[in-house]
Backbone as JSON, one array per atom type, in Angstrom:
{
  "sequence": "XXXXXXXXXXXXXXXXXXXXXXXXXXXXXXXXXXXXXXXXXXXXXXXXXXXXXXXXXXXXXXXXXXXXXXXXXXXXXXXXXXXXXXXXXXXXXXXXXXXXXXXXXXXXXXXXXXXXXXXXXXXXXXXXXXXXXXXXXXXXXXXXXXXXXXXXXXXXXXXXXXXXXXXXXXXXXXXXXXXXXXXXXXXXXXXXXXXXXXXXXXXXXXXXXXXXXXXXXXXXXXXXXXXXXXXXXXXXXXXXXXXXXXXXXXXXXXXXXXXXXXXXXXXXXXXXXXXX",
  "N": [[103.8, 83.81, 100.4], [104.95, 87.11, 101.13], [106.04, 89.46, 103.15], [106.04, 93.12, 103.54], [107.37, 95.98, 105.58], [108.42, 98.86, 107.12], [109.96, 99.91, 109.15], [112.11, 98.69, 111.14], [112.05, 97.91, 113.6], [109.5, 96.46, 113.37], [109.59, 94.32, 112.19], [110.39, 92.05, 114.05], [108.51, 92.26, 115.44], [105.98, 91.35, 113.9], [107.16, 89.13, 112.71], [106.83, 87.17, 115.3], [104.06, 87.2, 115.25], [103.43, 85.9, 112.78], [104.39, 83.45, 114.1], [102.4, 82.68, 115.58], [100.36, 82.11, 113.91], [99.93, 79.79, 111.21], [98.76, 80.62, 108.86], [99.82, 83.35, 108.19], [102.4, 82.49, 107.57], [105.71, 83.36, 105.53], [107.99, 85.68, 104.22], [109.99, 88.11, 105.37], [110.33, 91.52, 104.48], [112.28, 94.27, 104.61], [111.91, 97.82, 103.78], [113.9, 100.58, 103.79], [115.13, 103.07, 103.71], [114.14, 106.29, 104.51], [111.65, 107.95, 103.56], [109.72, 109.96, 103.88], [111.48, 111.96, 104.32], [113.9, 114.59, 102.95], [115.16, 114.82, 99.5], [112.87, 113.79, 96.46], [112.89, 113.53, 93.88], [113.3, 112.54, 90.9], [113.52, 110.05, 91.22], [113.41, 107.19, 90.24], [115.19, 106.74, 88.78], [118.68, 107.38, 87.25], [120.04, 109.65, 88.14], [118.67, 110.98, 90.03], [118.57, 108.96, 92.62], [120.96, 108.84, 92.89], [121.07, 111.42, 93.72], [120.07, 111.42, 96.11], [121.04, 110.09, 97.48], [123.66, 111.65, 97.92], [122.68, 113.1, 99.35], [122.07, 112.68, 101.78], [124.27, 111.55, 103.06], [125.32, 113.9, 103.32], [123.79, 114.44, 105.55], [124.37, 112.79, 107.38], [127.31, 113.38, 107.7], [129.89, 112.93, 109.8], [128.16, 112.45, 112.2], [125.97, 110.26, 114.16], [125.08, 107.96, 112.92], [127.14, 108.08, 110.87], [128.15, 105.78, 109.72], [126.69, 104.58, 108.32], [126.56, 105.57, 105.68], [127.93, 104.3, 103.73], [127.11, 101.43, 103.93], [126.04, 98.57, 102.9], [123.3, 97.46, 103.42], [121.82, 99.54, 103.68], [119.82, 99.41, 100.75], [117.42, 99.86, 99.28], [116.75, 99.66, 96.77], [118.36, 97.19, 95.78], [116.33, 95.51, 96.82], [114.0, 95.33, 96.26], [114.23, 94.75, 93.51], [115.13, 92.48, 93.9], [112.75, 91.29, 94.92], [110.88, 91.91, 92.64], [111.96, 90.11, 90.55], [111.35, 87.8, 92.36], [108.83, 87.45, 92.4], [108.32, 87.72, 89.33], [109.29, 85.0, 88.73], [107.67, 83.05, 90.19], [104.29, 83.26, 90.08], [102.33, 82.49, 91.63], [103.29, 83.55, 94.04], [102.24, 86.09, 96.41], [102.14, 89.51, 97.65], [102.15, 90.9, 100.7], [101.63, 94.27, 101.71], [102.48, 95.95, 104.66], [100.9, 98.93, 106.69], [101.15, 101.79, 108.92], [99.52, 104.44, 110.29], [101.21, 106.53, 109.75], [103.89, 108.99, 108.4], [105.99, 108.29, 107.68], [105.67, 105.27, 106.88], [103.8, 105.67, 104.72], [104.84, 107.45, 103.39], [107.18, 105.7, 102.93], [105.54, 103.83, 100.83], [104.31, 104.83, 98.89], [106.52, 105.14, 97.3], [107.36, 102.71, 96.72], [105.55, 101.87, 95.17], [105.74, 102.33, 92.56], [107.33, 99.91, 91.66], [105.56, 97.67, 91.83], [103.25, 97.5, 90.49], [103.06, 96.15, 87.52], [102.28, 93.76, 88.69], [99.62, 93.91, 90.03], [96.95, 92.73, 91.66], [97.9, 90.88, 92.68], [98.91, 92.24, 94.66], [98.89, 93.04, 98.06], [97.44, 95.07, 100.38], [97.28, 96.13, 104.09], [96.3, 98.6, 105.77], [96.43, 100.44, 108.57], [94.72, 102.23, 109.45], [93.08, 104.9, 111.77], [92.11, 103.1, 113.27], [91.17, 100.77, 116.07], [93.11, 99.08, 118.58], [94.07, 96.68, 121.02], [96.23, 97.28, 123.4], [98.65, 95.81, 125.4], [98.0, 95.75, 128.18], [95.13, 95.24, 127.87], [93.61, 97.5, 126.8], [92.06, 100.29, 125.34], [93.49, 101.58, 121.73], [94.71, 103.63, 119.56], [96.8, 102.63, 117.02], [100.36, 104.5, 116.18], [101.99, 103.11, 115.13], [103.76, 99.92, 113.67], [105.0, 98.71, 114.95], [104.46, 98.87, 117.95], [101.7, 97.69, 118.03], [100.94, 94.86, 120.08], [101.68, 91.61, 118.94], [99.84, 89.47, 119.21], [97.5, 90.71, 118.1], [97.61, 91.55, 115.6], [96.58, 89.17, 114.19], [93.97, 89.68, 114.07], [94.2, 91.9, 112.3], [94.82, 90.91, 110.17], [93.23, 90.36, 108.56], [92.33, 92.92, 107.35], [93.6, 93.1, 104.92], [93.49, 93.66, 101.83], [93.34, 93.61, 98.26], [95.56, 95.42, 96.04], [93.92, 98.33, 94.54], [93.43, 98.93, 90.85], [92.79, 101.17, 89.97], [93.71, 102.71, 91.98], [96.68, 101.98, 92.01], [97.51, 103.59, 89.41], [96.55, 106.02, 90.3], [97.96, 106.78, 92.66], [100.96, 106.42, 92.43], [101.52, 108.51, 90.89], [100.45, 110.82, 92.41], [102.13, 110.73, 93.86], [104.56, 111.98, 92.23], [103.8, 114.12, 91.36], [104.26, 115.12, 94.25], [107.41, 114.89, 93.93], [107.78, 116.81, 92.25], [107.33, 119.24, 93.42], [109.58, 119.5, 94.8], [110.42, 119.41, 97.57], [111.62, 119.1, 101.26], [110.67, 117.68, 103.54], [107.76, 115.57, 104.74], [104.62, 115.25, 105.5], [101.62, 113.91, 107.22], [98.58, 114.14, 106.23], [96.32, 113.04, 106.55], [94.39, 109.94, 105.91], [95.78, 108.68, 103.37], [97.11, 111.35, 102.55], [99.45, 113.39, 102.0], [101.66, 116.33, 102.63], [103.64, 118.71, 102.03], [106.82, 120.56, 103.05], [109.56, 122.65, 104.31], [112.77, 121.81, 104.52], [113.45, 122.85, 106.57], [111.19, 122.76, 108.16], [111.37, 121.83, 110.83], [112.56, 123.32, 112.6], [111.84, 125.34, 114.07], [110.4, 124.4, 116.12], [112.19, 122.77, 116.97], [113.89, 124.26, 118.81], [112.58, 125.14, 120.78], [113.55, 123.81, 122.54], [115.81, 124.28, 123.43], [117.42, 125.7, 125.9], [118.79, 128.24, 127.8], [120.52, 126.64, 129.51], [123.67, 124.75, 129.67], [122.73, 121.77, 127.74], [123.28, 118.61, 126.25], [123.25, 117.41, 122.99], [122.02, 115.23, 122.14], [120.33, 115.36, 124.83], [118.55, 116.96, 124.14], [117.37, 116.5, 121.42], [116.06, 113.73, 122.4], [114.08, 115.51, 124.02], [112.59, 116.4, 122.3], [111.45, 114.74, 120.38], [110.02, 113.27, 122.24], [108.17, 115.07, 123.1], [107.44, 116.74, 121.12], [104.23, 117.08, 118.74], [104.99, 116.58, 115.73], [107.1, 114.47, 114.62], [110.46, 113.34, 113.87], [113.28, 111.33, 112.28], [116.02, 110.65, 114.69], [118.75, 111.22, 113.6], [118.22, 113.0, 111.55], [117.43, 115.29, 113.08], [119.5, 115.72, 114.57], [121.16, 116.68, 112.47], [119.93, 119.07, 111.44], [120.21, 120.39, 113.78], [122.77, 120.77, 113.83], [122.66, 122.55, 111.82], [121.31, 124.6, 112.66], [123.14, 125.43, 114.72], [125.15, 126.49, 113.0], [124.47, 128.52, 112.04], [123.72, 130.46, 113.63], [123.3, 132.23, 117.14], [123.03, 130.64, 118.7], [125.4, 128.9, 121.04], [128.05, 126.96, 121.24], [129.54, 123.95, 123.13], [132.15, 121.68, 122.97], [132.97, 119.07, 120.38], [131.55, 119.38, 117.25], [129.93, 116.56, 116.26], [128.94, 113.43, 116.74], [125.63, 113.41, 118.49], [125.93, 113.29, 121.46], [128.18, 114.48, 121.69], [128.81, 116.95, 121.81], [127.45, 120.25, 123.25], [124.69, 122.5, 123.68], [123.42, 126.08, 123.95], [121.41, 128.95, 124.56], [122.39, 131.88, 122.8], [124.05, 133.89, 124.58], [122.21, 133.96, 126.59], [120.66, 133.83, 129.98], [119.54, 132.22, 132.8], [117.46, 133.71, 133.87], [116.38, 134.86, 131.9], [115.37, 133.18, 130.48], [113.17, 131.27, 131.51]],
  "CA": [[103.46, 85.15, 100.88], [105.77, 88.12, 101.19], [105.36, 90.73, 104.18], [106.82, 94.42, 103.63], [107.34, 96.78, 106.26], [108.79, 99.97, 106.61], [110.58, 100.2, 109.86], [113.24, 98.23, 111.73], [111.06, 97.18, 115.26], [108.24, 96.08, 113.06], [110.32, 92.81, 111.79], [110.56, 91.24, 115.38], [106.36, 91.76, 115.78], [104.99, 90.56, 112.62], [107.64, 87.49, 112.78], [106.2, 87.09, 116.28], [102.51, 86.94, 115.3], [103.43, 84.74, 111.78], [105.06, 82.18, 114.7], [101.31, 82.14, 116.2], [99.23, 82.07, 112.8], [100.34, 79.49, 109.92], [98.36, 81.38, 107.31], [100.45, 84.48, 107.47], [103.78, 82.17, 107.07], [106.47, 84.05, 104.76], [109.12, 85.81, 104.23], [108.92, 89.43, 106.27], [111.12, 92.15, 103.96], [111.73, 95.93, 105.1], [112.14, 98.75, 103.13], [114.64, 101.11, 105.13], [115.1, 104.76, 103.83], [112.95, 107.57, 105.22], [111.27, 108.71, 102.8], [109.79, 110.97, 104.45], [112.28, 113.23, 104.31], [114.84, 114.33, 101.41], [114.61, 114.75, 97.98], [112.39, 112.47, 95.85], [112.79, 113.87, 92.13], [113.81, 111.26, 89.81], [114.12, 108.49, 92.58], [113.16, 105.99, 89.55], [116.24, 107.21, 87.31], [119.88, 107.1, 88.51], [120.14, 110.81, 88.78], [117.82, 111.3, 91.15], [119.5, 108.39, 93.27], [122.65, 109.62, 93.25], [121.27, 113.38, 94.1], [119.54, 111.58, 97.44], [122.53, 109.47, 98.31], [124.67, 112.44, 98.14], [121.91, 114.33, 100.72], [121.98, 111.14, 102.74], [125.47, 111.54, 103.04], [125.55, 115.36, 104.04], [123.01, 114.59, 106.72], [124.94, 112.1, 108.27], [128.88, 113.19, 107.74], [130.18, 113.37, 111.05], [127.23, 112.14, 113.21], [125.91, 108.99, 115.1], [124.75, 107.12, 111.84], [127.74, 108.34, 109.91], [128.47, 104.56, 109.25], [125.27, 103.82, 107.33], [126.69, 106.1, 104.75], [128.25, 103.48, 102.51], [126.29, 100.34, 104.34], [124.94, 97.91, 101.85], [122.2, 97.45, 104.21], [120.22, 100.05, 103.08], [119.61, 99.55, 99.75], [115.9, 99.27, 99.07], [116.65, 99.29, 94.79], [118.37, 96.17, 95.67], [115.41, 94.42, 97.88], [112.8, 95.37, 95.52], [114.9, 94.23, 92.49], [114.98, 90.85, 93.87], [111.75, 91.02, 94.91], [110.21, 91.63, 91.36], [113.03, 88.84, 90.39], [110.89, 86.58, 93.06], [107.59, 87.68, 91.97], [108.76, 86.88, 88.07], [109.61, 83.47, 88.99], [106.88, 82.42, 90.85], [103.28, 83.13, 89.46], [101.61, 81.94, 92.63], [103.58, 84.34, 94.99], [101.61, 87.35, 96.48], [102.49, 90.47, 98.59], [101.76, 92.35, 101.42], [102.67, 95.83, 102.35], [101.81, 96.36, 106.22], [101.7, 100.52, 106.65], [100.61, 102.15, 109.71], [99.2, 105.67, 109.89], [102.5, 107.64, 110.13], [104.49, 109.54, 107.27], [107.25, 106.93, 106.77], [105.53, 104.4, 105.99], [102.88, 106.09, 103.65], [105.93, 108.12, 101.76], [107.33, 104.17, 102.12], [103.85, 102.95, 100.45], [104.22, 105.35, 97.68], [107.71, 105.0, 96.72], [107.17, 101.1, 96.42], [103.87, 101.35, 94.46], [106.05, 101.7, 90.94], [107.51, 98.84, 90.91], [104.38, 96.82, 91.97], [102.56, 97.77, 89.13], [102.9, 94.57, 86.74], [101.92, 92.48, 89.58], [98.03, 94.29, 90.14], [96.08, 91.3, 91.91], [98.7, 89.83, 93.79], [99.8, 92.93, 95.85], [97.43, 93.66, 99.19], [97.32, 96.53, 101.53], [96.8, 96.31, 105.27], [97.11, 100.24, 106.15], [96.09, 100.51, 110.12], [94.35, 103.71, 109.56], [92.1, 105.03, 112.61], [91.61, 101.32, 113.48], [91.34, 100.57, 117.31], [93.57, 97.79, 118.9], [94.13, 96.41, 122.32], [97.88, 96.92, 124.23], [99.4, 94.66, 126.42], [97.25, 96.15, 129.38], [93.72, 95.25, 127.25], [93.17, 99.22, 127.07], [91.83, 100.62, 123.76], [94.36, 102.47, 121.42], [95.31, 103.99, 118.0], [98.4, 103.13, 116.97], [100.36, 105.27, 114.67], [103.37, 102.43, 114.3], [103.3, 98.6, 113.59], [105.85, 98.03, 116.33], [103.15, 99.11, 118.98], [100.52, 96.61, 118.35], [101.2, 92.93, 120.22], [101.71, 90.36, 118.2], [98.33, 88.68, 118.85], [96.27, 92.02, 117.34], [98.19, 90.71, 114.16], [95.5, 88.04, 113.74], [93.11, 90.63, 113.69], [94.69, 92.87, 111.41], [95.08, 90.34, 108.89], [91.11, 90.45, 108.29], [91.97, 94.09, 106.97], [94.08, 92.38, 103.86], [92.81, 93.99, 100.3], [94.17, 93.82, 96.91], [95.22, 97.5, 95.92], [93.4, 98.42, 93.04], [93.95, 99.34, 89.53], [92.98, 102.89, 90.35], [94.85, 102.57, 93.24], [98.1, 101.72, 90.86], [97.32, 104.46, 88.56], [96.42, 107.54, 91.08], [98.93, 106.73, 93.74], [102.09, 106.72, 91.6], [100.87, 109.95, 89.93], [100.76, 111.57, 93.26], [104.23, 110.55, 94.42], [105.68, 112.23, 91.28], [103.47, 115.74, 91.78], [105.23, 115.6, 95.69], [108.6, 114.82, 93.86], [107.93, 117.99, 91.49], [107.31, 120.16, 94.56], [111.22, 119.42, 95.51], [110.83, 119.92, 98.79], [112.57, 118.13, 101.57], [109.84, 117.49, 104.49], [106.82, 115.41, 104.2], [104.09, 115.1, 106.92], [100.53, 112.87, 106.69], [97.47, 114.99, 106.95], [95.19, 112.48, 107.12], [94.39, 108.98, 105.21], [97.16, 108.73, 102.39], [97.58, 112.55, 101.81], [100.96, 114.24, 102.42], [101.61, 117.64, 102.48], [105.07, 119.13, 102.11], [107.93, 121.43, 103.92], [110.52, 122.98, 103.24], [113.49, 121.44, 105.31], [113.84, 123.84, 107.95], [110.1, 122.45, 108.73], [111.38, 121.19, 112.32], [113.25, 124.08, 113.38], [111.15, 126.22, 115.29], [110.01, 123.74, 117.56], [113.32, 121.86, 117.68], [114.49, 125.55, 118.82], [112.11, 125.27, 122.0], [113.43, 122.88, 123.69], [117.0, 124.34, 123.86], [117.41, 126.78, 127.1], [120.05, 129.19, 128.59], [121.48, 126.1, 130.33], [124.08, 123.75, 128.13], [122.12, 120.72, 127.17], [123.94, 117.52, 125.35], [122.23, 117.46, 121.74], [121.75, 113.86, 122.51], [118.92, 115.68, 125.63], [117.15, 118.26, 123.42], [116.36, 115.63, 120.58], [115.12, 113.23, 123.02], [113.11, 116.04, 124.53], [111.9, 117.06, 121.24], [110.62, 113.32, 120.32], [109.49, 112.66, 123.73], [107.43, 115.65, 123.55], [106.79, 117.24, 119.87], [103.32, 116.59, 117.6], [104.98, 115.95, 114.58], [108.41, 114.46, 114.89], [111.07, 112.51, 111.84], [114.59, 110.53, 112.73], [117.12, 111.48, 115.06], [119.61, 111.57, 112.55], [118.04, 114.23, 110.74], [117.44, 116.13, 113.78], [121.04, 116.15, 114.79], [121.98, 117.71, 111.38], [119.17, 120.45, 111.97], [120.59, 121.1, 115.29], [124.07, 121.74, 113.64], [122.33, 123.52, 111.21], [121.21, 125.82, 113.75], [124.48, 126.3, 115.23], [126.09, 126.99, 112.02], [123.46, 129.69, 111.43], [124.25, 131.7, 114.7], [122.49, 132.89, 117.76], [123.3, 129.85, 119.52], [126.51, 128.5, 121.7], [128.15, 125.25, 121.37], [130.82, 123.45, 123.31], [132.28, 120.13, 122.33], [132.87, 118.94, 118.77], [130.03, 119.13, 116.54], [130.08, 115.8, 116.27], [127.89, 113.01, 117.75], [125.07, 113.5, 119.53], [126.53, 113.2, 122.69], [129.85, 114.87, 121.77], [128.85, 118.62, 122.21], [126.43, 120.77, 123.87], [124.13, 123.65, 122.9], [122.65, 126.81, 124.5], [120.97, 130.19, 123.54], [123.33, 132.94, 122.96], [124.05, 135.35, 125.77], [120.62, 133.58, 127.19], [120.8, 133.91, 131.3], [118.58, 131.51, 133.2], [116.52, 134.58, 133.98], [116.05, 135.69, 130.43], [114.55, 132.15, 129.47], [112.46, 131.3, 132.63]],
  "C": [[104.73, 85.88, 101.31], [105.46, 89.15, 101.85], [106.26, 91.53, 103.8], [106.21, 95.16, 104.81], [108.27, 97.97, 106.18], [109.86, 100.72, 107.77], [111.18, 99.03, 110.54], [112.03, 96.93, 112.63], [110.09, 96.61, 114.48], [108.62, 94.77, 112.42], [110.07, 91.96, 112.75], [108.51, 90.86, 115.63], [106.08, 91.07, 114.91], [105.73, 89.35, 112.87], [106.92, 86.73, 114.22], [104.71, 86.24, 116.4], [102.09, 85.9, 114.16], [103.79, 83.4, 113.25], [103.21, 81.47, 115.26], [100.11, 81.87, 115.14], [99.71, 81.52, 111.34], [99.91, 79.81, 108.56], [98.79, 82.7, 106.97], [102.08, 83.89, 107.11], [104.39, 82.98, 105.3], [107.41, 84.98, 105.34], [108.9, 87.35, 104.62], [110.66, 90.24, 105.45], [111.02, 93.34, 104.61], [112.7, 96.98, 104.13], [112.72, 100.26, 104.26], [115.05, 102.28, 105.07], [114.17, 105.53, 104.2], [112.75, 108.32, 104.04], [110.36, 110.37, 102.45], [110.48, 112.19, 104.64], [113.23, 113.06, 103.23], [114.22, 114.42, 100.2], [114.42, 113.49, 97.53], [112.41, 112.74, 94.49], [113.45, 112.83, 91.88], [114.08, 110.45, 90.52], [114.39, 107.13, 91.45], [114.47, 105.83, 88.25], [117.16, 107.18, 88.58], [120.57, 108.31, 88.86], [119.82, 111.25, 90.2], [117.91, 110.22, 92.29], [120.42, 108.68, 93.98], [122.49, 111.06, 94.09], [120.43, 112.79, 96.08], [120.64, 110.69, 97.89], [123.25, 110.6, 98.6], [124.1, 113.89, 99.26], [122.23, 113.67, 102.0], [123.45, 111.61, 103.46], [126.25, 112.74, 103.75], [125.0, 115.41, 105.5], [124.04, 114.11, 107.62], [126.3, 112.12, 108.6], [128.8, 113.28, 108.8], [129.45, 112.88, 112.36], [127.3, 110.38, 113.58], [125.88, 107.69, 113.93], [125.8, 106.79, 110.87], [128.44, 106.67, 109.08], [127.92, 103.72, 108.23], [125.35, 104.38, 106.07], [127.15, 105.15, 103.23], [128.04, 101.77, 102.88], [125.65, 99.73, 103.21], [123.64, 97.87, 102.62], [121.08, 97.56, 103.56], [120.28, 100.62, 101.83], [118.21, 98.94, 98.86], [115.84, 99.2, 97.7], [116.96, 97.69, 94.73], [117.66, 95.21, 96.0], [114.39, 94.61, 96.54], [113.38, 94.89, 93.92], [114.87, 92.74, 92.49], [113.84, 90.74, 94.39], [110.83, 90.56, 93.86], [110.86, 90.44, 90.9], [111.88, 87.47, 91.08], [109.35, 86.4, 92.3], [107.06, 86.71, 90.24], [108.65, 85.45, 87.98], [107.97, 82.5, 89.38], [105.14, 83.28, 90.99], [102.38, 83.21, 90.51], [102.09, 83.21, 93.79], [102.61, 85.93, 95.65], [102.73, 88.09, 97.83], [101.99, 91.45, 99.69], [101.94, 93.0, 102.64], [101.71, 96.19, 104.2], [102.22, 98.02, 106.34], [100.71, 100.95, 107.87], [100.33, 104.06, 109.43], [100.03, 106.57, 110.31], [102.91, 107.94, 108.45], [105.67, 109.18, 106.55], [106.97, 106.4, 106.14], [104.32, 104.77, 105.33], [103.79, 106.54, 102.61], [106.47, 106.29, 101.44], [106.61, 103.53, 100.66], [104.36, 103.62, 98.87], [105.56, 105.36, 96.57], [107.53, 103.58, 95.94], [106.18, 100.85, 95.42], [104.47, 101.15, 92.45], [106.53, 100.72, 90.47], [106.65, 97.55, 91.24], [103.42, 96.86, 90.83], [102.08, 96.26, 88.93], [102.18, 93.11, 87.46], [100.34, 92.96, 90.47], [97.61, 93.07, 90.24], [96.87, 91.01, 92.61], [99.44, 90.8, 94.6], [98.46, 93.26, 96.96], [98.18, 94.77, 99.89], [96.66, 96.02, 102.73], [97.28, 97.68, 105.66], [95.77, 100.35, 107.56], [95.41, 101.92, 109.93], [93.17, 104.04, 110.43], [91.53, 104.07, 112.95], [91.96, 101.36, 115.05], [92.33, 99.21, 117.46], [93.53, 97.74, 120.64], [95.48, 96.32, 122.48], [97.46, 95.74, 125.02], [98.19, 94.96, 127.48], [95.48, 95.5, 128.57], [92.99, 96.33, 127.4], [93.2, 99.11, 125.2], [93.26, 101.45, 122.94], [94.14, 102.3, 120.23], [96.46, 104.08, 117.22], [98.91, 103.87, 115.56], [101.47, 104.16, 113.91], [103.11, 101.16, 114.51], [103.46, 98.14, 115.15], [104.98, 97.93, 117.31], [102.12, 98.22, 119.21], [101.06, 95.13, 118.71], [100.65, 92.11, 119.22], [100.6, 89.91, 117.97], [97.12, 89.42, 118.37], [96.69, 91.79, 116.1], [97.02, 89.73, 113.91], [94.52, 88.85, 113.41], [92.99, 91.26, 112.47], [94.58, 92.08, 110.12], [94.07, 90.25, 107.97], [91.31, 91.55, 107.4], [92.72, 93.92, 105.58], [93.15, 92.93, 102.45], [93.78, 94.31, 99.41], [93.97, 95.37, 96.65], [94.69, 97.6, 94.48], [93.68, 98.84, 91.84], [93.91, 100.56, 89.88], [94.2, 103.02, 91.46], [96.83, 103.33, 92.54], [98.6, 102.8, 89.96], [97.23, 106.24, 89.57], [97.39, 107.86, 91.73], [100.16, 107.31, 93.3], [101.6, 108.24, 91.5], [100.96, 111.26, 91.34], [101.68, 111.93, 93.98], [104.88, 111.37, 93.62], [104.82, 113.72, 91.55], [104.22, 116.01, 92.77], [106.33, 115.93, 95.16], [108.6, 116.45, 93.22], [108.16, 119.19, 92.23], [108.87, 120.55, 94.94], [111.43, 120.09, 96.44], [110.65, 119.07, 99.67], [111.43, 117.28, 102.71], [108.31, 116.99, 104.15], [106.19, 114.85, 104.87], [102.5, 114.35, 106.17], [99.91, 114.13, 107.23], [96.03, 114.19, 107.16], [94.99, 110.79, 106.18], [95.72, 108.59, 104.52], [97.94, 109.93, 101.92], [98.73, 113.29, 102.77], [100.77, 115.05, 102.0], [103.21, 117.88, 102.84], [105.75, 120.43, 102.48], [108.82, 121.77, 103.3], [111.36, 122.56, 104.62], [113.89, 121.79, 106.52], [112.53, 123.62, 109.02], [110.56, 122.47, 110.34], [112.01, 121.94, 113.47], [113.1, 124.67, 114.39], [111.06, 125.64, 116.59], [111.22, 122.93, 118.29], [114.3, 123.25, 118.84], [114.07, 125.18, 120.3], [112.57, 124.72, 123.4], [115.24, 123.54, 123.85], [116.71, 126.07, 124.64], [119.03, 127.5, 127.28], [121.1, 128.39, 129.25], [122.1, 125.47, 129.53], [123.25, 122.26, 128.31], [123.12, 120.14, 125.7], [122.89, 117.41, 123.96], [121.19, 116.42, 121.89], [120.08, 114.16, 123.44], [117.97, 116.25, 124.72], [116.63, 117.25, 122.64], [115.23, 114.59, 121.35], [113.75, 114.46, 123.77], [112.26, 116.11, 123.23], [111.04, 115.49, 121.11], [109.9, 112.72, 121.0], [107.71, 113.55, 123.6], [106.51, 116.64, 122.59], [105.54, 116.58, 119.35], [104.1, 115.75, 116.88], [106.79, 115.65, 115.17], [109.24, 113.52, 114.15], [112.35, 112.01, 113.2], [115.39, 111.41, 113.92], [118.27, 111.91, 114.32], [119.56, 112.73, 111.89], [117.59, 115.12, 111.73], [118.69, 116.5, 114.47], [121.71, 117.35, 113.56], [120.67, 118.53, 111.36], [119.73, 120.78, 113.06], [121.76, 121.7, 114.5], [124.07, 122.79, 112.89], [122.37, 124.79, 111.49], [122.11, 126.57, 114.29], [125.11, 127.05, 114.4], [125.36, 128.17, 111.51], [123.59, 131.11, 112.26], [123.12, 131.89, 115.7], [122.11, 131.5, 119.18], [125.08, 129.45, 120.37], [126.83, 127.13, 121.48], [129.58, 125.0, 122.24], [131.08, 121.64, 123.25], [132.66, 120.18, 120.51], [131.48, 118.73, 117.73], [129.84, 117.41, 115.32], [128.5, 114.56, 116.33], [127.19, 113.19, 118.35], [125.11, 113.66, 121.08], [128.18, 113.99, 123.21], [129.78, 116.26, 121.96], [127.66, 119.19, 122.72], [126.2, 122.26, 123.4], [123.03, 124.6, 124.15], [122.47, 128.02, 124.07], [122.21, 130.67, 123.96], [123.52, 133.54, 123.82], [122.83, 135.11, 126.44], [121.46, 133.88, 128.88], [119.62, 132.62, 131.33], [117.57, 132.22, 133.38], [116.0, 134.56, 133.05], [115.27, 134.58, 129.69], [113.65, 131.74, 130.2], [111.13, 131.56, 131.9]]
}
């Protein structure tokens, strides 16, 4: 057995809840770009690669991440390359994709679904969707991310285990490549599996709100914004919207536009009065 996930924190749980349940033993993989955001045209060709590496790359010059730019790390062509490679080999092997009801790991879900194909029957789906669990406290909840659910609601979950279907295989794909056609950069869940798309500047308005008349470290506003927004994507890509912003006008900056932490931002000619 082969677990996929779709975010970082969600490695440490699931290994967690395999340590307490020898029938989910295997090997726990994660798929690590945000797909969610960025261009997706030709992802399956090496154009359309190259044209989101070289977005990847714009987002992050200069910033907190800027290191992850030429990181083998994250190279999900290469995980899923040796995945099918494992799959090939071994006849008996199955897979499955853990996705919670957020817009990562659904754009995740859908990215992944073409090269699952060939292997119909031996891939499952656990997708947490409007499913209750119990926290730490034994209080009801809905989570939207794996990380969130303790370990021992994993036993549970595993009950929810279904092979994805031929339709499945066939519709899914098909809908990933209409989004890609759209070519546009922002891509939010509206409900079950269906995304709905932005145009990159999606996050602006509201990322706008949270900056006042007083200077605020970029590093504060994003956390405010995440702390306190509906819909809300990486910090990474909210840093390069913030500089966006600056570079657009009608704001102040002092510091280097840099790091998160390396400069600070406030309205134009704002007073404390005038924003109050």
């Amino acid at each position: 057995m082969i677990h996929i996930v779709f975010n970082e924190p969600d490695i440490a749980v699931l290994k967690q809840a395999i340590e307490m349940d020898e029938s989910l033993q295997g090997e726990v993989l994660v798929i690590r770009d945000d797909y969610a955001v960025g261009p997706i045209q030709d992802l399956y060709r090496g154009e359309g690669r190259e044209a989101r590496q070289l977005w990847w790359k714009e987002v992050l010059a200069g910033g907190d991440y800027e290191s992850k730019i030429e990181s083998s790390e994250v190279d999900d062509y290469k995980t899923v390359a040796e995945l099918v490679g494992t799959l090939r080999r071994n006849p008996e092997e199955i897979v499955w994709i853990w996705a919670a009801q957020n817009k990562h790991d659904v754009s995740g879900y859908y990215w992944l679904l073409h090269f699952m194909k060939e292997f119909q029957g031996r891939i499952f789906i656990l997708y947490l969707n409007n499913l209750p669990f119990l926290n730490e406290k034994g209080q009801l909840f809905y989570p939207t991310w794996l990380s969130t659910i303790p370990p021992k609601e994993y036993l549970k979950a595993k009950k929810l285990a279904r092979p994805i279907t031929l339709s499945e295989f066939e519709v899914d794909p098909d809908e990933w490549l209409k989004l890609a056609a759209e070519n546009k950069g922002v891509r939010i869940l509206e409900g079950g599996k269906k995304l709905a798309q932005y145009e990159y500047d999606y996050y602006d308005a509201d990322l706008r709100k949270f900056i006042t008349a007083d200077w605020q470290k970029a590093s504060k506003i994003i956390h405010q914004f995440l702390s306190k927004n509906k819909q809300t994507t990486g910090d990474a890509y909210l840093l390069w919207r913030l500089k966006t912003l600056a570079a657009a006008g009608g704001l102040e900056v002092q510091g280097e536009l840099k790091n998160m932490k390396d400069f600070e931002l406030k309205l134009a000619g704002a007073t404390v009065s005038e924003t109050a």
